[in-house]
N, CA, C and O atoms as a GROMACS GRO file, in nm:
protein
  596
    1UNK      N    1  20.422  -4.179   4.132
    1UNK     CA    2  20.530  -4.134   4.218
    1UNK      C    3  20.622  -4.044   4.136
    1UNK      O    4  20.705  -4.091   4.058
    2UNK      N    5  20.607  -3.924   4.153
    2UNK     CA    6  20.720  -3.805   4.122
    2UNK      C    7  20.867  -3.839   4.097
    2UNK      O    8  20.934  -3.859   4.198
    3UNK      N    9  20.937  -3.850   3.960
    3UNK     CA   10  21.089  -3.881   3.959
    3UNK      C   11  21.119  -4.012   3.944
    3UNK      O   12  21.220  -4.050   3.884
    4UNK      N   13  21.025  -4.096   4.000
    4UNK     CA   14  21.035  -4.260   3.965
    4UNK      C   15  21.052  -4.252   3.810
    4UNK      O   16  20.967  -4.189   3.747
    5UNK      N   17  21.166  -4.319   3.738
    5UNK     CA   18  21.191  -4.320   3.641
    5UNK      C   19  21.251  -4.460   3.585
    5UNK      O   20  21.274  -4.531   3.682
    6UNK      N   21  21.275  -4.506   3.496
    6UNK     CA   22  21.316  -4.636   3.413
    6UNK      C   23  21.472  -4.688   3.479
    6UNK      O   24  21.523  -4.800   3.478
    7UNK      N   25  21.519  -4.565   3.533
    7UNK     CA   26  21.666  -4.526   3.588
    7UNK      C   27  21.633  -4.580   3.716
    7UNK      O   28  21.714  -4.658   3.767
    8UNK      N   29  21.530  -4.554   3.774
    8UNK     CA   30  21.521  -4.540   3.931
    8UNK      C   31  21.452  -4.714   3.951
    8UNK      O   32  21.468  -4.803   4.035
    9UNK      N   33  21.386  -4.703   3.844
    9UNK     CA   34  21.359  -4.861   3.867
    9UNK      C   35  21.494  -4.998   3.857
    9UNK      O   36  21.517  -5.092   3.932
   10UNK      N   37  21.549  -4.959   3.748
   10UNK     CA   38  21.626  -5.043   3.705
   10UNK      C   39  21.740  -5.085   3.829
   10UNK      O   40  21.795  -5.189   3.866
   11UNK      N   41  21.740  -4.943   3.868
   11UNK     CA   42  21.849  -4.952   3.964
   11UNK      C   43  21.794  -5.030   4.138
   11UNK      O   44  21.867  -5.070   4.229
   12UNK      N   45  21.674  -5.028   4.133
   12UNK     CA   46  21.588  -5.082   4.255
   12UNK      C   47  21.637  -5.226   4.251
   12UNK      O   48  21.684  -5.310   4.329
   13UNK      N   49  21.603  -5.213   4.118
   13UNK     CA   50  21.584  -5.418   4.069
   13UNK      C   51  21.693  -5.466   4.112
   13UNK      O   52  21.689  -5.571   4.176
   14UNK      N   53  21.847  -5.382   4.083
   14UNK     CA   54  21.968  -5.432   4.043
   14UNK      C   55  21.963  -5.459   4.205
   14UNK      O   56  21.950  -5.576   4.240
   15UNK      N   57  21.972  -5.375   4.289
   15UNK     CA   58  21.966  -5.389   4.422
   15UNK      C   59  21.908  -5.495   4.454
   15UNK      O   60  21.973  -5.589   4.500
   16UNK      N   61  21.735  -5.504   4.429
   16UNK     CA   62  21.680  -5.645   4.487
   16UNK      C   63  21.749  -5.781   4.444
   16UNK      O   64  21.735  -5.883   4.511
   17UNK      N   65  21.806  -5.778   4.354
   17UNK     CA   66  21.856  -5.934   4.331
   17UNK      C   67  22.021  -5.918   4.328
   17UNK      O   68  22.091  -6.007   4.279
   18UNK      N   69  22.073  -5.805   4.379
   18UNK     CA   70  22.198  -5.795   4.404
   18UNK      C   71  22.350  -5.823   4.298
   18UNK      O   72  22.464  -5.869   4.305
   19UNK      N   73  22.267  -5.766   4.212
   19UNK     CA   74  22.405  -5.728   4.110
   19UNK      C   75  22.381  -5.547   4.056
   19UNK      O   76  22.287  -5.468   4.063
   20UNK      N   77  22.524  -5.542   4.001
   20UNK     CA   78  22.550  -5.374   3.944
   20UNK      C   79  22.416  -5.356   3.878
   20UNK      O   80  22.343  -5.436   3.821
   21UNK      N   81  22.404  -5.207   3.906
   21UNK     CA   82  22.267  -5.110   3.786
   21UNK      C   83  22.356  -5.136   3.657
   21UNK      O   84  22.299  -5.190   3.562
   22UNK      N   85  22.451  -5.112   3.648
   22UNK     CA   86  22.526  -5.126   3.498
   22UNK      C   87  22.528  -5.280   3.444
   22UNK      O   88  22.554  -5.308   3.327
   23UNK      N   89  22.501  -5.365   3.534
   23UNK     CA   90  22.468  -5.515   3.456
   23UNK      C   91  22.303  -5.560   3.435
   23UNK      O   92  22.261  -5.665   3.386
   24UNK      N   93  22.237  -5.460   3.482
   24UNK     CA   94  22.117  -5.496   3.443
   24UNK      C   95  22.075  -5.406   3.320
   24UNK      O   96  22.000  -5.452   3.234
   25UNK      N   97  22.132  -5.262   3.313
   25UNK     CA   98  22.155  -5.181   3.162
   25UNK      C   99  22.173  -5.250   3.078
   25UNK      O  100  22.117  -5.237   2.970
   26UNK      N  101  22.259  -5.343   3.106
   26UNK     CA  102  22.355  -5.456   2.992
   26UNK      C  103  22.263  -5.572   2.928
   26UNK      O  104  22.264  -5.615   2.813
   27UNK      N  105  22.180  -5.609   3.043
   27UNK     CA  106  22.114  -5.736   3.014
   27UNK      C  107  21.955  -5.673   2.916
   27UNK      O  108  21.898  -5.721   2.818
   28UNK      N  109  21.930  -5.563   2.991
   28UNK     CA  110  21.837  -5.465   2.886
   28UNK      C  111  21.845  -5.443   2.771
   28UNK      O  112  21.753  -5.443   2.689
   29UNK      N  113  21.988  -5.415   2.748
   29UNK     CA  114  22.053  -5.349   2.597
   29UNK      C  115  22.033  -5.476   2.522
   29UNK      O  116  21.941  -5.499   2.443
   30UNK      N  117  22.142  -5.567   2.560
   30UNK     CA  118  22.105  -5.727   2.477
   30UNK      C  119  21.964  -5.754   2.451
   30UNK      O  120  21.935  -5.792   2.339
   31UNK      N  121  21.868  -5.738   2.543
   31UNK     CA  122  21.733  -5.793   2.536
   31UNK      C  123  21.653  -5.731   2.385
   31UNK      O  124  21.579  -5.789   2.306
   32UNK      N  125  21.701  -5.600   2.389
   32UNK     CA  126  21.642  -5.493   2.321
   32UNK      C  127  21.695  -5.538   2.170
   32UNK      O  128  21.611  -5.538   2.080
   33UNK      N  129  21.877  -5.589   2.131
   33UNK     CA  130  21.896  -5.628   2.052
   33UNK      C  131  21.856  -5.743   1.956
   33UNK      O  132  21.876  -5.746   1.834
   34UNK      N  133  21.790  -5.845   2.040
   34UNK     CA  134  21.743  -5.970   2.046
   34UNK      C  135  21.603  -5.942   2.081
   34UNK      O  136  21.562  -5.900   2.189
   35UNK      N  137  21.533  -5.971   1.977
   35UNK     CA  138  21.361  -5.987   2.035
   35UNK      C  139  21.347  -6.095   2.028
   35UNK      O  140  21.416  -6.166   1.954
   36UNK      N  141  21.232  -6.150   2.121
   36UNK     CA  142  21.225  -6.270   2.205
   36UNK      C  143  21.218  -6.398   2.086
   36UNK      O  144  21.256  -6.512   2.113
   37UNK      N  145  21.161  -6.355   1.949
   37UNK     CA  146  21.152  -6.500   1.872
   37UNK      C  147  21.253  -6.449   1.754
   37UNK      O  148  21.210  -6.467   1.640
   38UNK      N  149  21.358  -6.398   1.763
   38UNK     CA  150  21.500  -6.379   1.759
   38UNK      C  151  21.584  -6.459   1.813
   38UNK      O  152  21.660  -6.517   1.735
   39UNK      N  153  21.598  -6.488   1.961
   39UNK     CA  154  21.674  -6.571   2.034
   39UNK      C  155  21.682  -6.685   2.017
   39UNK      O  156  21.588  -6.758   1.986
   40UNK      N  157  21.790  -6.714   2.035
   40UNK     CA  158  21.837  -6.856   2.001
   40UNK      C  159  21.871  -6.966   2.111
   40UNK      O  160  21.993  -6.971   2.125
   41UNK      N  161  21.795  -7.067   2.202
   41UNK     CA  162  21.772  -7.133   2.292
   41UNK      C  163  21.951  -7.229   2.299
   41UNK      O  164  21.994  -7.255   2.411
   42UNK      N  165  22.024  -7.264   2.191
   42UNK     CA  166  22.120  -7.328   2.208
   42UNK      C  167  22.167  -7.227   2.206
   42UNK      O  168  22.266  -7.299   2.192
   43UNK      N  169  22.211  -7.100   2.205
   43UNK     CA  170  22.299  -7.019   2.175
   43UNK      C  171  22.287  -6.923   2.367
   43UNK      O  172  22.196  -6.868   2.427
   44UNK      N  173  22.423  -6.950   2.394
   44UNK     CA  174  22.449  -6.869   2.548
   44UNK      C  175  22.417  -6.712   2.542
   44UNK      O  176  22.424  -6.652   2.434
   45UNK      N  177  22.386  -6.657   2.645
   45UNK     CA  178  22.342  -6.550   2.641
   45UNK      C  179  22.464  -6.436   2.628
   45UNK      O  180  22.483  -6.345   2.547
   46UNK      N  181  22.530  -6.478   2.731
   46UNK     CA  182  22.712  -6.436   2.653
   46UNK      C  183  22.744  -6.448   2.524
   46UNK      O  184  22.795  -6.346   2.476
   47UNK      N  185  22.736  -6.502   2.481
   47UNK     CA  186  22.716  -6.544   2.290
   47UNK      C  187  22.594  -6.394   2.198
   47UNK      O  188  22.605  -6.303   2.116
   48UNK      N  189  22.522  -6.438   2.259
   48UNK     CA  190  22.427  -6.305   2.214
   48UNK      C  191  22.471  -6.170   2.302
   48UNK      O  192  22.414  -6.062   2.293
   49UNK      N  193  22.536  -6.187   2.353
   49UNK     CA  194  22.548  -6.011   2.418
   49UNK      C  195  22.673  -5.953   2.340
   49UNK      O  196  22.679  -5.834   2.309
   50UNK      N  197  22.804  -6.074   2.299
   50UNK     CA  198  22.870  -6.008   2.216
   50UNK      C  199  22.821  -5.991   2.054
   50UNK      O  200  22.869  -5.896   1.992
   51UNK      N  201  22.727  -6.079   1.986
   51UNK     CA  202  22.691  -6.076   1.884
   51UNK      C  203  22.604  -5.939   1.852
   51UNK      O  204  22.590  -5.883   1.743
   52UNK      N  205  22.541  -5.897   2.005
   52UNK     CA  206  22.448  -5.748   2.011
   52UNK      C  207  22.513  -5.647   1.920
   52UNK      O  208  22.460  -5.572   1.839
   53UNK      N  209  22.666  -5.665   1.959
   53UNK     CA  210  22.738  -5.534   1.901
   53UNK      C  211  22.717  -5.514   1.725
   53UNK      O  212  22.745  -5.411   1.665
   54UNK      N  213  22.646  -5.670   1.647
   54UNK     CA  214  22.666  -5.628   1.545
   54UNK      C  215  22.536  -5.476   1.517
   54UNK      O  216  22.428  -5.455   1.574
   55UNK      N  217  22.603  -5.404   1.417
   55UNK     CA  218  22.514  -5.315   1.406
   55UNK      C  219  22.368  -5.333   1.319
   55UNK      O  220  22.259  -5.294   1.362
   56UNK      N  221  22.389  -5.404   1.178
   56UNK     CA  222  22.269  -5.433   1.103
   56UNK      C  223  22.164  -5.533   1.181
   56UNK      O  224  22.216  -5.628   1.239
   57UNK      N  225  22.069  -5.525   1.185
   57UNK     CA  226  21.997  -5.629   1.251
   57UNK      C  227  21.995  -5.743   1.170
   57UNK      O  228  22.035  -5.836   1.241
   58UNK      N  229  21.967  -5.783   1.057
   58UNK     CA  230  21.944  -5.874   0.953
   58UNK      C  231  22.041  -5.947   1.006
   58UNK      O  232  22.034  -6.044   1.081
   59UNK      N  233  22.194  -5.852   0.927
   59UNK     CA  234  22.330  -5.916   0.967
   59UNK      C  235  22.313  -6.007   1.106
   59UNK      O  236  22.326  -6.129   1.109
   60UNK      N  237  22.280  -5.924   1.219
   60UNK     CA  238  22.300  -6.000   1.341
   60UNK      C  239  22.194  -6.148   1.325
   60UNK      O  240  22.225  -6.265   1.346
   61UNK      N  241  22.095  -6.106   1.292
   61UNK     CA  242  22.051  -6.233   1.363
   61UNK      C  243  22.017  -6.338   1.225
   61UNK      O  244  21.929  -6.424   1.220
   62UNK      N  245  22.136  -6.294   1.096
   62UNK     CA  246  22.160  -6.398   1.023
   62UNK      C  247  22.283  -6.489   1.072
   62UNK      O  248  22.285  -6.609   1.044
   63UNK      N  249  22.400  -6.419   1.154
   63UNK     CA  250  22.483  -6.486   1.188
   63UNK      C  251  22.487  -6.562   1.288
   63UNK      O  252  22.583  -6.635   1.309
   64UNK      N  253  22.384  -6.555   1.363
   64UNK     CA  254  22.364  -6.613   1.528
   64UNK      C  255  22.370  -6.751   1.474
   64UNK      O  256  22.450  -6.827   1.528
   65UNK      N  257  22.282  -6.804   1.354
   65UNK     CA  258  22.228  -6.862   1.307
   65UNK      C  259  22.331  -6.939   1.202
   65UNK      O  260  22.296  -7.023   1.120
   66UNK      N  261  22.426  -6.904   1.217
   66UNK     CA  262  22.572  -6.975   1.143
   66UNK      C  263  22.682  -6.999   1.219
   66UNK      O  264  22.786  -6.935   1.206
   67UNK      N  265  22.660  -7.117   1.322
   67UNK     CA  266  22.801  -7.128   1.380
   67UNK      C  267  22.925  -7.147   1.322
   67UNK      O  268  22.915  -7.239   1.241
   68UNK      N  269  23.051  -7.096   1.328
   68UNK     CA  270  23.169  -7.143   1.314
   68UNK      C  271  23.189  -7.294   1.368
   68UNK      O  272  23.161  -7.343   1.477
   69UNK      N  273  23.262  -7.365   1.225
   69UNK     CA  274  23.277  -7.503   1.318
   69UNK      C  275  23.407  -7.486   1.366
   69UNK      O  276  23.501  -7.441   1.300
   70UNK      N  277  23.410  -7.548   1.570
   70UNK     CA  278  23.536  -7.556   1.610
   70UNK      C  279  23.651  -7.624   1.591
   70UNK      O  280  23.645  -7.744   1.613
   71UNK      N  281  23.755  -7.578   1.556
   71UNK     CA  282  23.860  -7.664   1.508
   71UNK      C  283  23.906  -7.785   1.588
   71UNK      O  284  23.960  -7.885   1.541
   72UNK      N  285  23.861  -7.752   1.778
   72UNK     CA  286  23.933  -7.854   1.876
   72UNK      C  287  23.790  -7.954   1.832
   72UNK      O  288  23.828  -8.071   1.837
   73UNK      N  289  23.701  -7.950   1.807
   73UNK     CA  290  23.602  -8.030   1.786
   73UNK      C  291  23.529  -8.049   1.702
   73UNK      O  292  23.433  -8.121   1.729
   74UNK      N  293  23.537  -8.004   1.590
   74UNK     CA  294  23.502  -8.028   1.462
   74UNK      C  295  23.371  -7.983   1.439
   74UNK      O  296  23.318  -7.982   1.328
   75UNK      N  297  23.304  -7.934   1.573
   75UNK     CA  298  23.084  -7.929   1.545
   75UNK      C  299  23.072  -7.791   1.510
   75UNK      O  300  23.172  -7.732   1.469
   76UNK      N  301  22.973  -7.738   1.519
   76UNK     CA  302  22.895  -7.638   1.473
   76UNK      C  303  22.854  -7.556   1.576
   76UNK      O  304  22.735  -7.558   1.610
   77UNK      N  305  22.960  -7.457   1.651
   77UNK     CA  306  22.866  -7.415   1.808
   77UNK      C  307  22.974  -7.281   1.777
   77UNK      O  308  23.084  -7.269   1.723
   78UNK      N  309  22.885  -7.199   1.836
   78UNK     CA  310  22.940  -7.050   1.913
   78UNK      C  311  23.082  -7.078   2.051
   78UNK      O  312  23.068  -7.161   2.141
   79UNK      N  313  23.157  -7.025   2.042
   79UNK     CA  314  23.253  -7.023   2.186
   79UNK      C  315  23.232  -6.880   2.146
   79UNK      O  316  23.188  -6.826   2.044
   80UNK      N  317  23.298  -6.817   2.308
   80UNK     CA  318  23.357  -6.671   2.324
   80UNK      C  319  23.436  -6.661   2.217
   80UNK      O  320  23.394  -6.642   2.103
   81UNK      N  321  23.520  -6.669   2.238
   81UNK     CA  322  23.630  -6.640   2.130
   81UNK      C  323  23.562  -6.625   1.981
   81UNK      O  324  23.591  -6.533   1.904
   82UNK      N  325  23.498  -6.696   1.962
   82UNK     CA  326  23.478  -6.709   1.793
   82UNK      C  327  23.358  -6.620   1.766
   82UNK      O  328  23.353  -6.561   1.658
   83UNK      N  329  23.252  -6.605   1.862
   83UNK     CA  330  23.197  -6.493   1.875
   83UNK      C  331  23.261  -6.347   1.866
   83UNK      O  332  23.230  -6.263   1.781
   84UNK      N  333  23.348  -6.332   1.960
   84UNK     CA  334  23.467  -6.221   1.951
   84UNK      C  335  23.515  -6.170   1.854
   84UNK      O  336  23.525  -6.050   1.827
   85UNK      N  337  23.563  -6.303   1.770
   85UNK     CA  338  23.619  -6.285   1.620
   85UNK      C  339  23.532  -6.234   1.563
   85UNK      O  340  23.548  -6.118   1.524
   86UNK      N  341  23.440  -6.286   1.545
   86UNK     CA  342  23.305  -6.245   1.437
   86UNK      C  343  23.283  -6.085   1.451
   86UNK      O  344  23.238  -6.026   1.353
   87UNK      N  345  23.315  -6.006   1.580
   87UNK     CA  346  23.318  -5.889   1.608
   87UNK      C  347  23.423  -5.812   1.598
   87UNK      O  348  23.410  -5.694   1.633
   88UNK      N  349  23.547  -5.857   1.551
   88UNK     CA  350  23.645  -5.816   1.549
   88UNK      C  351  23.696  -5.785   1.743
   88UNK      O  352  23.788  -5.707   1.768
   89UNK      N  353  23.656  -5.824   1.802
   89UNK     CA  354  23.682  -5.807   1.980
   89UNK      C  355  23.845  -5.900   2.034
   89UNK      O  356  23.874  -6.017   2.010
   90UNK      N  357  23.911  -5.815   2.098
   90UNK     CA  358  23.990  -5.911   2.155
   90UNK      C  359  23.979  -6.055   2.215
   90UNK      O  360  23.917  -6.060   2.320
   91UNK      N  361  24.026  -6.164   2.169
   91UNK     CA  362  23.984  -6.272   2.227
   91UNK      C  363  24.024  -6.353   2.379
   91UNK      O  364  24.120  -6.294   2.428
   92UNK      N  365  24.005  -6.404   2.417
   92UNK     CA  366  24.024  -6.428   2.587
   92UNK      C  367  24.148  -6.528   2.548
   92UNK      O  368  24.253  -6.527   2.612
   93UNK      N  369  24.128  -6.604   2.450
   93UNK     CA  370  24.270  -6.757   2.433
   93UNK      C  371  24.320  -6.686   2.267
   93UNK      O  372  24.227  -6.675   2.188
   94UNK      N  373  24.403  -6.659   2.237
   94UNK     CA  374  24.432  -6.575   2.122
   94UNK      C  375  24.490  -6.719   2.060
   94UNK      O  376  24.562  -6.778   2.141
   95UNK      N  377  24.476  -6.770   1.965
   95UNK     CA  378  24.506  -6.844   1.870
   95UNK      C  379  24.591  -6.810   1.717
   95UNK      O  380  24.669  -6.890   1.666
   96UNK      N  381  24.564  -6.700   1.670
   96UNK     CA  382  24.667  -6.684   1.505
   96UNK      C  383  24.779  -6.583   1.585
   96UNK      O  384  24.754  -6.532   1.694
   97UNK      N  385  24.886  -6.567   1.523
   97UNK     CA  386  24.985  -6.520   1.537
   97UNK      C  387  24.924  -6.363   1.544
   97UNK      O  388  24.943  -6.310   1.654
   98UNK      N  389  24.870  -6.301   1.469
   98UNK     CA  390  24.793  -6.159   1.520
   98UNK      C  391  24.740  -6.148   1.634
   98UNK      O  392  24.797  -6.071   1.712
   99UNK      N  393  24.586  -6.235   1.694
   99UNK     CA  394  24.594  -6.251   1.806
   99UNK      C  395  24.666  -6.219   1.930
   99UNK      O  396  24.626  -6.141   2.016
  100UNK      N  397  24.803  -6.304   1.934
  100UNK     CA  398  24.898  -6.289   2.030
  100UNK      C  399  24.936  -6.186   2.019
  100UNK      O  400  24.968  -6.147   2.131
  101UNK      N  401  24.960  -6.090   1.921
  101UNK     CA  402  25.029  -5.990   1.903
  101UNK      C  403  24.954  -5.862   1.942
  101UNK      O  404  25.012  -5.754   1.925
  102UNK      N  405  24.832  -5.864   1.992
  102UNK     CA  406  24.711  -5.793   2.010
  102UNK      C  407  24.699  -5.795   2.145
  102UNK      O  408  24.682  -5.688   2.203
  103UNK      N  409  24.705  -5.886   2.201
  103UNK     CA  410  24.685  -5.967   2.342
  103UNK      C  411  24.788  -5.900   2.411
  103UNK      O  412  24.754  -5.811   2.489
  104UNK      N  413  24.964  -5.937   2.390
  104UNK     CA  414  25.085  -5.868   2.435
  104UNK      C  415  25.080  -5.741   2.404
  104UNK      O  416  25.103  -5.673   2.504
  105UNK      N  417  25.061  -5.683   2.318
  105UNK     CA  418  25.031  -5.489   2.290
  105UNK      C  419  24.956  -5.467   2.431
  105UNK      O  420  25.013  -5.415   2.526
  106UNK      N  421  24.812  -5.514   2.436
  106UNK     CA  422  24.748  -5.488   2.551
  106UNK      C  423  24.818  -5.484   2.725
  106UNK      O  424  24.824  -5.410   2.824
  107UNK      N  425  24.861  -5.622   2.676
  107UNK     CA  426  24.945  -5.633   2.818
  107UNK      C  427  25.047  -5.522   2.845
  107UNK      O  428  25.062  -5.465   2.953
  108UNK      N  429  25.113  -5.502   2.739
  108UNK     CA  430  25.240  -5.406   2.755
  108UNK      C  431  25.228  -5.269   2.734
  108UNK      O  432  25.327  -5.199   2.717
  109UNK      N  433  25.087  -5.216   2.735
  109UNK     CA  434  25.067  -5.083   2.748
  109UNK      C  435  25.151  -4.973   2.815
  109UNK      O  436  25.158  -4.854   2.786
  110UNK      N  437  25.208  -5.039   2.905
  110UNK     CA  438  25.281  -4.917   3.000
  110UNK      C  439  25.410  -4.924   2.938
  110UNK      O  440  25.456  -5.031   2.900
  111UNK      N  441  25.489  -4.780   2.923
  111UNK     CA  442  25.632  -4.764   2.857
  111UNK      C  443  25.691  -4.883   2.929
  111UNK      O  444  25.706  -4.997   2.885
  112UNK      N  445  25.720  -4.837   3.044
  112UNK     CA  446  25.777  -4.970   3.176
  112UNK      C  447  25.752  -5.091   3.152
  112UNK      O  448  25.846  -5.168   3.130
  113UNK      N  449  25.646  -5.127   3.150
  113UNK     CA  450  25.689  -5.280   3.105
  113UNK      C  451  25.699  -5.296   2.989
  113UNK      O  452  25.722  -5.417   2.981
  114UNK      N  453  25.698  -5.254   2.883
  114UNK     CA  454  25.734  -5.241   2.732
  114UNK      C  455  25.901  -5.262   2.711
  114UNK      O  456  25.978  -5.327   2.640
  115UNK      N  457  25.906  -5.172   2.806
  115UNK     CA  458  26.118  -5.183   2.841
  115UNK      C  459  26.097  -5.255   2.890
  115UNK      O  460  25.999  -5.286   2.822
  116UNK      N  461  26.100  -5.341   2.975
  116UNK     CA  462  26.114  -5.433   3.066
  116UNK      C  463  26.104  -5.579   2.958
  116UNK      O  464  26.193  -5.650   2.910
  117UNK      N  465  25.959  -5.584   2.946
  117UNK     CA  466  25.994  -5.687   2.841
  117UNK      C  467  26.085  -5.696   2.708
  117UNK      O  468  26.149  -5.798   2.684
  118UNK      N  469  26.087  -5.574   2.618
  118UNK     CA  470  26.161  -5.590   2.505
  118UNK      C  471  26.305  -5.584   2.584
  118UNK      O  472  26.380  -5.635   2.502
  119UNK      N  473  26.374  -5.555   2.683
  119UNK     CA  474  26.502  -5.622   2.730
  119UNK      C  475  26.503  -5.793   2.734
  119UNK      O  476  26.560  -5.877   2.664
  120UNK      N  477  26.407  -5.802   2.853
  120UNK     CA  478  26.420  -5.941   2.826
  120UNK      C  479  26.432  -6.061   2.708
  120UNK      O  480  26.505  -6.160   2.715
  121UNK      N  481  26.329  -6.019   2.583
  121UNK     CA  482  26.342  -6.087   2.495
  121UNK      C  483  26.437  -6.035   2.402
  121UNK      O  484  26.477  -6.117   2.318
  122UNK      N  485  26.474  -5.944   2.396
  122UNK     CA  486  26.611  -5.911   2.320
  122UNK      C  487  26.704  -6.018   2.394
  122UNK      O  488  26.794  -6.055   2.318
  123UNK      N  489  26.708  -6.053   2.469
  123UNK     CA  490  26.845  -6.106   2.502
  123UNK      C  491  26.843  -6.285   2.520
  123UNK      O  492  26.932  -6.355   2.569
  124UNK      N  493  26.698  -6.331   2.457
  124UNK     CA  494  26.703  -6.444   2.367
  124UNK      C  495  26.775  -6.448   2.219
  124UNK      O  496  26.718  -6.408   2.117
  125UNK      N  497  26.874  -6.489   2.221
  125UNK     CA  498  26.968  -6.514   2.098
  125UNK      C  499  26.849  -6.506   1.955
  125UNK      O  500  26.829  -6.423   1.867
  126UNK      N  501  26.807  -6.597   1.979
  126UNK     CA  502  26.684  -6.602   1.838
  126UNK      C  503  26.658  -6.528   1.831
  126UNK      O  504  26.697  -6.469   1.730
  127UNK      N  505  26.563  -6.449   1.932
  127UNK     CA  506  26.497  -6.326   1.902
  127UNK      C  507  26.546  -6.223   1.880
  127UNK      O  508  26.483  -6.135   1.820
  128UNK      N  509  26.693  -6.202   1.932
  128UNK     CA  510  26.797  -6.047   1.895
  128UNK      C  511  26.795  -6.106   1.775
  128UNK      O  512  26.689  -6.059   1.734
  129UNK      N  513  26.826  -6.160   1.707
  129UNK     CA  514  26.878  -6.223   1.570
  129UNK      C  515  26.797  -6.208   1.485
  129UNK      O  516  26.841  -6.166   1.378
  130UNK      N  517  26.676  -6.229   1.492
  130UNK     CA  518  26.558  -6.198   1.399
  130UNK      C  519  26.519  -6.023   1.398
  130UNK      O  520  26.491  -5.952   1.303
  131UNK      N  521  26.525  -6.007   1.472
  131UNK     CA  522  26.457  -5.820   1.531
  131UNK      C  523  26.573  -5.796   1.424
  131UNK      O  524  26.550  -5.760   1.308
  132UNK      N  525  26.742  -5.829   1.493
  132UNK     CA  526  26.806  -5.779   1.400
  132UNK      C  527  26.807  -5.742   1.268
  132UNK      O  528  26.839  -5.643   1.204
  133UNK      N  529  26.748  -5.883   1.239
  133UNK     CA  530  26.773  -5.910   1.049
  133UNK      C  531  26.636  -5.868   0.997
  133UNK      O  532  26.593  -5.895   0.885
  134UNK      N  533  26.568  -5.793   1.096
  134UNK     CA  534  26.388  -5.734   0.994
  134UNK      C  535  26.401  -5.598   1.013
  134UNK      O  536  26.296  -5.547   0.973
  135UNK      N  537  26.471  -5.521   1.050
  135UNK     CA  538  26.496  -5.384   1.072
  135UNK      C  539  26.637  -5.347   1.100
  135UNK      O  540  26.734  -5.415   1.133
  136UNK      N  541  26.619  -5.209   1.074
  136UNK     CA  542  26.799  -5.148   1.109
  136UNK      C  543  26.737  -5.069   1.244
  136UNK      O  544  26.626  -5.031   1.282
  137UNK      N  545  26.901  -5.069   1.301
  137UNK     CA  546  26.900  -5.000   1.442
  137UNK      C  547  26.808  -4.936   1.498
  137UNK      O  548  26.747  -4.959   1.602
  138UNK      N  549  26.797  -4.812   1.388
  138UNK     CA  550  26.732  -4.698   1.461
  138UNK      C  551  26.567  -4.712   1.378
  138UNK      O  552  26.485  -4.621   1.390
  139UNK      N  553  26.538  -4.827   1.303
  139UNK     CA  554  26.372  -4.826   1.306
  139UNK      C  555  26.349  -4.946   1.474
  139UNK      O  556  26.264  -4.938   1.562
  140UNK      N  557  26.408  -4.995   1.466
  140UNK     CA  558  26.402  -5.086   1.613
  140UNK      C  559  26.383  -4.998   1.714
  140UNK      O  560  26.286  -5.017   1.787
  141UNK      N  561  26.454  -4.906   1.734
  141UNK     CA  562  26.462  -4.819   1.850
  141UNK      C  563  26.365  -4.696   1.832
  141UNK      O  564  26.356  -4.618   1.928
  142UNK      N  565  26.287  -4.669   1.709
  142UNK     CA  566  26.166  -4.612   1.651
  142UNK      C  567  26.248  -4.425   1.602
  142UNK      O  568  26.196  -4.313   1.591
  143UNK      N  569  26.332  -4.456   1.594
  143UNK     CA  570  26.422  -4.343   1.555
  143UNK      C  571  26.403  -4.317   1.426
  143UNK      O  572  26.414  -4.194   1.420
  144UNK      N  573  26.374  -4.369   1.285
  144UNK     CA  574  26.348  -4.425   1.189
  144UNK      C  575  26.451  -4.347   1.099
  144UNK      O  576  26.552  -4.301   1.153
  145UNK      N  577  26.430  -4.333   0.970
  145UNK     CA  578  26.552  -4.272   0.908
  145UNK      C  579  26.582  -4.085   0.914
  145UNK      O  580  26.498  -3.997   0.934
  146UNK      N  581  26.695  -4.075   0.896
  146UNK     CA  582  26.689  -3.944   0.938
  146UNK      C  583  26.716  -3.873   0.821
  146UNK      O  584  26.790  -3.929   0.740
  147UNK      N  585  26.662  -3.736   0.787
  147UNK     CA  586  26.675  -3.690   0.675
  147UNK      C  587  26.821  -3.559   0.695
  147UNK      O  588  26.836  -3.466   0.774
  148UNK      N  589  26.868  -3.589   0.631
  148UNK     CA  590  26.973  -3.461   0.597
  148UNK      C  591  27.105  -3.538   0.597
  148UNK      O  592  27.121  -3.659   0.585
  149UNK      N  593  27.205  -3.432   0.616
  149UNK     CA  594  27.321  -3.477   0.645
  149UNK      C  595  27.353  -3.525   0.837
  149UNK      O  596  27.462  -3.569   0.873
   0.00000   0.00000   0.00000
């Protein structure tokens, strides 16, 4: 058949079982990263689709193979998050003080709520008080020092 292509199939499939052409690309790409006696049967497939991103292969599928032990539970298993980490990826529950600080940047992308929030928490006593005492005025206000007279 003329034009039938890898594209034209993929996208048939996605249709017959009713999810996006771009999530069956996805599940391809992972597959392709992971060869079949590569894969890891305790390890979620979510787990291997963010681990895909590593680039060395060795690397990747030496680390699949080294869980982080969890701190809420002490064992030896993959979560999102710690997968994430391992990729340097934003995490879904941000845990170290960077984290959060990564997480709120994201959130506060827009100038508008950037003002919006840094009013609000400026006008927690603690927090004016600290902002205060780690910067002067005009690096706070991103003015930074000014040269001349």
């Amino acid at each position: 058949m003329p034009g039938f292509g890898v594209t034209a199939a993929l996208r048939m499939f996605a249709e017959d079982i009713g999810v996006a052409p771009d999530t069956v690309k996805s599940w391809r790409w992972v597959a392709s990263r992971w060869p079949a006696g590569r894969r890891r049967d305790d390890v979620s497939f979510h787990i291997h689709r963010v681990l895909a991103s590593i680039a060395d292969a060795d690397q990747r599928f030496a680390v699949i193979g080294e869980p982080p032990v969890l701190a809420r539970t002490g064992e030896r298993r993959w979560s999102e998050d710690e997968a994430k980490r391992r990729v340097g990826w934003q995490v879904s529950r941000p845990e170290t003080v960077q984290e959060k600080l990564i997480a709120v940047h994201a959130l506060v992308d827009d100038d508008e709520v950037a003002t919006r929030v840094a009013t609000d928490l400026l006008r927690r006593p603690k927090v004016a008080f600290k902002a205060a005492g780690e910067t002067t005025k005009q690096e706070r206000i991103g003015a930074g020092p000014r040269a001349g007279p």
